[in-house]
N, C-alpha and C positions, 0 to 999 in steps of 0.2 A: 059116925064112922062110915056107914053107908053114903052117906052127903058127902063126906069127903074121899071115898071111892068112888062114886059118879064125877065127883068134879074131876076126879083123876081120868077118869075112861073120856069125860067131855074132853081133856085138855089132849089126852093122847088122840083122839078120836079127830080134834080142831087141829093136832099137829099132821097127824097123817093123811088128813084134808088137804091143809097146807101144804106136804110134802108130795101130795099127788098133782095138786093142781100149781106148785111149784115145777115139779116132771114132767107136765103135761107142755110147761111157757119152758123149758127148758129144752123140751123135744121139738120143739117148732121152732125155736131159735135155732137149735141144729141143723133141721131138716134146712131152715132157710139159707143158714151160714153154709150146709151142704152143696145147695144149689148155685149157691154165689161163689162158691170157691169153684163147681164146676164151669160155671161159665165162665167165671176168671180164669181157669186153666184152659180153655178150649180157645178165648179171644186169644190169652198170652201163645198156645202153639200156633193159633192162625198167625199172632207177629211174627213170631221166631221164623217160623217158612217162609214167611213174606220175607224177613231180614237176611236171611240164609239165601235167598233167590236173589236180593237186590246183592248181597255182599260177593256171590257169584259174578254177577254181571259187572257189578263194580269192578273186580279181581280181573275180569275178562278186561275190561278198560283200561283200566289202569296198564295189563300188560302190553293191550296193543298201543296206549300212548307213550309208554316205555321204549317201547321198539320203536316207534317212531319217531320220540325223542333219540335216540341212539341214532338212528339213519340220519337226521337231522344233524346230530353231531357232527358223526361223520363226514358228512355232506361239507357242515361248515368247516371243516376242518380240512379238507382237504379244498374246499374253494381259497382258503385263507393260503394254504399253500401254495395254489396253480397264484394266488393272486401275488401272494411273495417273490415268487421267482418271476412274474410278469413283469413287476416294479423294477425286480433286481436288474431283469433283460434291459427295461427301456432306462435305466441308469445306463448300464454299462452304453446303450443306441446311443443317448444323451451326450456321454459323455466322450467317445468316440467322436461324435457330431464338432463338439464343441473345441477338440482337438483339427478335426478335419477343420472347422470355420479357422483356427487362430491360423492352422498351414494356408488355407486358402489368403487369409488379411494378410500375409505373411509375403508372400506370392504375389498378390496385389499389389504390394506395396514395391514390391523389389520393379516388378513389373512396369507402374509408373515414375519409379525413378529412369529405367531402361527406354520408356519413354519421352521422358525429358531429356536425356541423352542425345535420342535419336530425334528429336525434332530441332537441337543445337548443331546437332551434325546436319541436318535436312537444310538449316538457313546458311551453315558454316558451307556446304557444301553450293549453296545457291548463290551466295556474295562470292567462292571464285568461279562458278560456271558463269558469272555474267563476267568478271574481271578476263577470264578465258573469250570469254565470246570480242570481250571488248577487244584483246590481243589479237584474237584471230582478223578478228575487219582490219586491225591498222594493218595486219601480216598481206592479208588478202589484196589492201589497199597499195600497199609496199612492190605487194605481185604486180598490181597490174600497173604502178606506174615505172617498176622495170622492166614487162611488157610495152610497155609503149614506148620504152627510153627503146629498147632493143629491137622494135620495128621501125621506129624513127631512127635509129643507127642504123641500119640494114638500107634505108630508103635512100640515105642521106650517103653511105657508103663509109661510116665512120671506122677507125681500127678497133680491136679490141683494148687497148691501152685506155681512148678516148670515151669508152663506154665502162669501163670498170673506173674510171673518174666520177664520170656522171651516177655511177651506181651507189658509191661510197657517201656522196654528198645526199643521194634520195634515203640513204638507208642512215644515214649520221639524223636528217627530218625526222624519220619518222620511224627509231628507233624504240620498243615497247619500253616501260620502263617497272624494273620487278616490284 
């Protein structure tokens, strides 16, 4: 009985050995797992501040690339316009232009028929100034051989009966013909 109350107090004695020196790897895991979870907590707040500064700065960017996308807009937006109504302008100059060109070929065209015209009148006019010129020489010719019929009558002391004879047969000669 004694024997197996020693073995009892051995076995309690070997447990609460064990459970001391169980306590003791228990307590050092702690301690360690303590130490690990505060450096994990102090690296993790150094990220978060560091993310919290970058996500700052990002937010700053983002806004001024926002705004400047927007002016950008803008911008484009109203170049597209000034460029729309530029297009619209040199349409309407074009097409203005292209009105003015058909009056002007139009014009041209009346023009050299106007002068076709007039260079028919220019020849029509030239075939009777020479047919004129030609009339006038016989006429001139006419003149002065009635001149000379009528100084040679004067010389000769002819009547006028005897000179308006001789005048009728110069002028029957050399009569124009229309």
């Amino acid at each position: 009985m004694t024997f197996t109350h020693l073995q009892s107090i051995a076995e309690n004695y070997n447990i609460s050995n064990n459970i001391d020196s169980r306590f003791q790897v228990l307590s050092r895991q702690f301690e360690r797992i303590s130490r690990e979870l505060c450096a994990f907590k102090e690296m993790t707040e150094h990220s978060l501040k560091s993310l919290k500064s970058w996500t700052k700065s990002l937010q700053k960017k983002t806004k001024r690339l926002d705004s400047s996308l927007a002016n950008m807009t803008r911008a484009l937006r109203e170049n597209n316009h000034l460029n729309l109504r530029q297009i619209q302008k040199q349409r309407t100059v074009l097409s203005d232009l292209s009105h003015k060109i058909q009056k002007q070929q139009s014009h041209i065209g009346s023009l050299e028929s106007l002068k076709n015209q007039v260079q028919h009148g220019m020849q029509d006019l030239q075939a009777s100034l020479k047919r004129h010129q030609n009339q006038i020489m016989k006429l001139e010719s006419q003149m002065q051989g009635l001149s000379n019929i009528i100084s040679t009558s004067k010389k000769e002391g002819l009547d006028l009966n005897s000179i308006r004879r001789q005048q009728g047969v110069v002028l029957r000669h050399v009569q124009p013909k229309p």
